[in-house]
N, C-alpha and C positions, 0 to 999 in steps of 0.2 A: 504494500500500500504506500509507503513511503518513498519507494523508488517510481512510483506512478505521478504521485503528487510533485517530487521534485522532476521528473521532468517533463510534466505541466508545466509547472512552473519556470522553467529553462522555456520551453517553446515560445509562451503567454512574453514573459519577460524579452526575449531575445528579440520578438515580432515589435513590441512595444519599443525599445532602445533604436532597431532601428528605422523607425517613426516620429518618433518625437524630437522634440525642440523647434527652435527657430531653425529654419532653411532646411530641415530635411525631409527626405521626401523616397518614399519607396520607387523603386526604378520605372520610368515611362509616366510617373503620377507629377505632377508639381507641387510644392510644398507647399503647405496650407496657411492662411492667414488669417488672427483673429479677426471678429467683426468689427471690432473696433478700427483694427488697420489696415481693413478693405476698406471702409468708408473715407478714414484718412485719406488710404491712395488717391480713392476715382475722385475727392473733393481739390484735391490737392493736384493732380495731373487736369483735372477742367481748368482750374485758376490759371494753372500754368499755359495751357493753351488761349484761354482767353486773353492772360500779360499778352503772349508774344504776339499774340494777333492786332494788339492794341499797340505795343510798340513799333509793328512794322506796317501799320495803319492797315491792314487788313480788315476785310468784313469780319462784321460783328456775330458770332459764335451763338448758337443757341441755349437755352436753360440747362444746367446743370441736371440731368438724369440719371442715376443712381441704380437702376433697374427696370424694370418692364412697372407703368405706372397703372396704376387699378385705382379704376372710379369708384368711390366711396357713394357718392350722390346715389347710387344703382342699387337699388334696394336686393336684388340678386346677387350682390357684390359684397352686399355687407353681411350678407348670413355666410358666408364662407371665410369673415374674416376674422380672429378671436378676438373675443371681449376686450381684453387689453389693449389691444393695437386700436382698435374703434373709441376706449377712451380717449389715448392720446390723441385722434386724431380731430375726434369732438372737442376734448378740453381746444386745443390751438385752434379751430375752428371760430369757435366761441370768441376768443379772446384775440386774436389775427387777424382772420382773415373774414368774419362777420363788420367786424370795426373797420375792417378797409385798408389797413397798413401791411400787409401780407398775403401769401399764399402759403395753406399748407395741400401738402401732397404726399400720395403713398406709391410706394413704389414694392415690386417685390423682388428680390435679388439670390439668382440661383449661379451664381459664378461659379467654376472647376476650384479656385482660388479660397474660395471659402469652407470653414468647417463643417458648415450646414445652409441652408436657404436661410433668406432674412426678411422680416418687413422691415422697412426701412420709413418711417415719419419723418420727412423733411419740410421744416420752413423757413420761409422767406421771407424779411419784411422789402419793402419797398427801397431801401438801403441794403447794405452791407453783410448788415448780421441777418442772423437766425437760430433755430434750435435744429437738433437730430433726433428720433428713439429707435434704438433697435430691440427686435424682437425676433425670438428664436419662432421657425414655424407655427409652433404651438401656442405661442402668446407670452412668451416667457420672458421678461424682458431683460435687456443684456447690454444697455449701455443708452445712456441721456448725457447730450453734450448741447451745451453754448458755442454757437457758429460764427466768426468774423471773416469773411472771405475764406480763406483755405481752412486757418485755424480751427481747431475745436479742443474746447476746453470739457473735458468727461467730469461729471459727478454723480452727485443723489438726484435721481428724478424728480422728487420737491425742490430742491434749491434752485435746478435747471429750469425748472416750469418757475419759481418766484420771479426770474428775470421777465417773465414776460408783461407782468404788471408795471414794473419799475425803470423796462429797458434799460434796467445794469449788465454789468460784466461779473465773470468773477475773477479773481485775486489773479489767475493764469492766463487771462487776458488781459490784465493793466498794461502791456507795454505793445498790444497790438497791432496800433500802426506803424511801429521802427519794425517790427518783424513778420509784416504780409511783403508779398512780393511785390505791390504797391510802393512800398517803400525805398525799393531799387532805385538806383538813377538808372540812366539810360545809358 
């Protein structure tokens, strides 16, 4: 029995080690990225696109899309979508994009890149900033950030939703506009 278990355990372990961490990746698969720093990338490679199109006075670049977007309004749309994700997208509905300073949007995100499918809550105000929520398929939620262009600043889903009352920052975005791409010279 003991010689069974340990080498379970050899197999389980061995499959495990070489899979895990940052950049690795079983052969022909590509390594996986938390949610948090898939959404990083694709915010962070649009801005980047958008800078360079603006520096080199290029046409103007379309909205930031994050995934394949799914109509919330569509009553067929929202019974397929979990409770949690339909909060956040109500609460900043309410508080955004009813008041007229924003849009929010869902999108859903099945990337090779990613650990699992995501919803993806993204908003916009009329400016700069914005908020994120990700959610595991299920409705599980996995991460709420404050948006300044590329930037995202991750916390507690209360403190991230209190900026939307206040239009603050928090403390890791104080020095935001020396550090968006914005801030480059030419």
């Amino acid at each position: 029995m003991i010689v069974i278990v340990s080498a379970w355990l050899l197999v389980v372990l061995g499959c495990t080690a070489v899979d895990s961490g940052p950049g690795n990746s079983l052969a022909g698969r590509p390594a996986r990225e938390s949610d948090r720093a898939f959404f990083e990338r694709l915010i962070r490679q649009h801005h980047q696109a958008v800078f360079a199109a603006h520096q080199a006075a290029g046409p103007e670049l379309g909205p930031f899309q994050p995934g394949v977007l799914v109509d919330v309004r569509m009553p067929q749309a929202r019974t397929r979508i979990p409770e949690p994700v339909l909060t956040a997208v109500d609460y900043y509905f309410e508080h955004v994009e009813r008041p007229d300073w924003g849009s929010v949007r869902l999108y859903r995100a099945a990337d090779p890149s990613l650990l699992r499918p995501l919803w993806i809550v993204w908003v916009r105000t009329d400016g700069d900033d914005g908020w994120v929520e990700l959610f595991e398929a299920s409705g599980l939620p996995v991460g709420a950030g404050r948006t300044y262009l590329e930037l995202v600043a991750w916390g507690q889903t209360d403190a991230v939703r209190s900026f939307v009352t206040t239009s603050g920052y928090p403390e890791a975005l104080a020095d935001r506009a020396s550090r968006t791409l914005w801030s480059q010279k030419p």
